[in-house]
Backbone bond lengths (Angstrom), bond angles and torsions (degrees), N, CA, C in turn:
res aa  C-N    CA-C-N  psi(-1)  N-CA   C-N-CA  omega(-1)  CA-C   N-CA-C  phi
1 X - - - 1.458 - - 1.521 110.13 -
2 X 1.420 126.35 -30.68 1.399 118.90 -177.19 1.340 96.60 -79.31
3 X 0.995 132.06 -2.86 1.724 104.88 179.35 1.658 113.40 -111.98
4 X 1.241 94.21 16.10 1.705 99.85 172.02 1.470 102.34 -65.88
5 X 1.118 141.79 -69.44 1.565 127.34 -152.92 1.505 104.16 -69.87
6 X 1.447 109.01 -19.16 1.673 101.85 177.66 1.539 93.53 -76.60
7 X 1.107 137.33 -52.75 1.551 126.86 -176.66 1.827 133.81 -64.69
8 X 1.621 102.90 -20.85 0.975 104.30 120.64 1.467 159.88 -37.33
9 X 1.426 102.20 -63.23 1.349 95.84 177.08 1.590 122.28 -88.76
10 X 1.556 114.07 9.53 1.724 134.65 171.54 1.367 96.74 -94.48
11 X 1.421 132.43 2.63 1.314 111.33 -175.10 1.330 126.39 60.66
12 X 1.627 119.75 20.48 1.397 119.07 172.52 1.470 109.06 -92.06
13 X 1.205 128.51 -6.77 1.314 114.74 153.75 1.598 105.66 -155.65
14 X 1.321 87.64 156.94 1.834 116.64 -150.59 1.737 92.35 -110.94
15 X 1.336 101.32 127.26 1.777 103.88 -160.42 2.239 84.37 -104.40
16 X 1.248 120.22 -13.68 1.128 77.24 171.18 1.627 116.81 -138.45
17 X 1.507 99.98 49.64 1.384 130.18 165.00 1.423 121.48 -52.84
18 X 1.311 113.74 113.72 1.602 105.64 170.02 1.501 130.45 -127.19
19 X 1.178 131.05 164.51 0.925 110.39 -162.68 1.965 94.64 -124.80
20 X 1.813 86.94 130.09 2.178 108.42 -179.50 1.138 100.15 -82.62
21 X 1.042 111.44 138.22 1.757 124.31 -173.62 2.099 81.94 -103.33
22 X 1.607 102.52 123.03 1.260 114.36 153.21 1.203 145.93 0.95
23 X 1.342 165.01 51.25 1.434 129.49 -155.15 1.920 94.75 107.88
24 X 0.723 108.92 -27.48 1.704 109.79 175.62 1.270 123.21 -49.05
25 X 1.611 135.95 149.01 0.843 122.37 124.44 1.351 143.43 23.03
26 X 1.245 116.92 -108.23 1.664 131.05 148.91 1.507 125.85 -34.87
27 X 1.171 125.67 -50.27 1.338 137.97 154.64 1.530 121.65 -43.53
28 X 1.119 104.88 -24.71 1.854 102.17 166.27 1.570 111.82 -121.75
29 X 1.403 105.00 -1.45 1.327 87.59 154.50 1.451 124.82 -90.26
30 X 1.252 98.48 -14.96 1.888 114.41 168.90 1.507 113.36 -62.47
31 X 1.292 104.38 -22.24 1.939 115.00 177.23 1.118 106.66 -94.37
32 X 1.492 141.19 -62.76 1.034 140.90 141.42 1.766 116.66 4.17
33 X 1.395 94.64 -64.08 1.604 102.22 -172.75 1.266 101.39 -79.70
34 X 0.940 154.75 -34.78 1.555 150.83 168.72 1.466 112.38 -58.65
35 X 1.065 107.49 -50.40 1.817 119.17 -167.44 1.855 93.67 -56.33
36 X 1.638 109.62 -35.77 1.273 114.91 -176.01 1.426 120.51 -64.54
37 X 1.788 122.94 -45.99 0.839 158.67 153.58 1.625 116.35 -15.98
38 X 1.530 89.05 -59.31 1.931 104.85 -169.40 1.555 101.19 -79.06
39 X 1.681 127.29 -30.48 1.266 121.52 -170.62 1.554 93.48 -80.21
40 X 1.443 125.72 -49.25 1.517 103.33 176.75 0.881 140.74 -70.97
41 X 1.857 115.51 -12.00 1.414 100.84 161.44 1.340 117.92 -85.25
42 X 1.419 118.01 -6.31 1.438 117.57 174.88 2.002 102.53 -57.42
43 X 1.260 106.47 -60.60 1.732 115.00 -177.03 1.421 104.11 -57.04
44 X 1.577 129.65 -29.67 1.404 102.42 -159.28 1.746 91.98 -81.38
45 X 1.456 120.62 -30.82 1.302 130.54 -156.46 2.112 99.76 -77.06
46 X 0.911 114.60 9.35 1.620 117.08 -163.18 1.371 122.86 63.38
47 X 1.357 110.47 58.07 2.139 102.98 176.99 1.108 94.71 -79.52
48 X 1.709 129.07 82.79 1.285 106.56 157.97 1.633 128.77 76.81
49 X 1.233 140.51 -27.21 1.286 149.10 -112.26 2.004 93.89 -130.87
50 X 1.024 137.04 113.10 1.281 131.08 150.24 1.222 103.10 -19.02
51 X 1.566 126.90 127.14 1.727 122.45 168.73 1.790 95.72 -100.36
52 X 1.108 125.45 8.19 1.124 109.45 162.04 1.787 125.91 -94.98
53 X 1.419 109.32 -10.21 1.485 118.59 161.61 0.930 117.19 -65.33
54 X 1.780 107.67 145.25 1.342 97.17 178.78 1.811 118.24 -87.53
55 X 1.336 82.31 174.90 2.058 98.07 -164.69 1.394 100.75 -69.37
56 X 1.810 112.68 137.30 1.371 116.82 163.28 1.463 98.25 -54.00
57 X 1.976 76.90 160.24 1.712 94.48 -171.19 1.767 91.05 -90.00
58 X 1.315 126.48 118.00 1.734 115.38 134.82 1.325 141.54 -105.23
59 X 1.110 107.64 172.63 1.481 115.05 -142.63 1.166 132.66 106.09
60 X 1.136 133.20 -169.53 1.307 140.24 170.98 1.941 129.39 -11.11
């Protein structure tokens, strides 16, 4: 117990870490939300893409 705030503050443990169970729910909306993520920073960064078209739809 005394070495919690030192491990804390080394970043050896993460107080609000959790752990996504696979295949879940939440877990594909976490992919979902990423997959979203990578296409807009692909457009904001110039891949190529007319920036005046409009944005694929993601999600659903």
């Amino acid at each position: 117990m005394r070495d919690t705030p030192e491990n804390l503050y080394l970043g050896k443990i993460t107080p609000n870490e959790q752990d996504v169970t696979p295949g879940s729910v939440l877990a594909d909306a976490m992919d979902r939300a990423e997959q979203c993520e990578e296409k807009l920073t692909a457009r904001l960064e110039g891949g190529g893409e007319n920036p005046a078209a409009p944005a694929p739809q993601c999600g659903k």
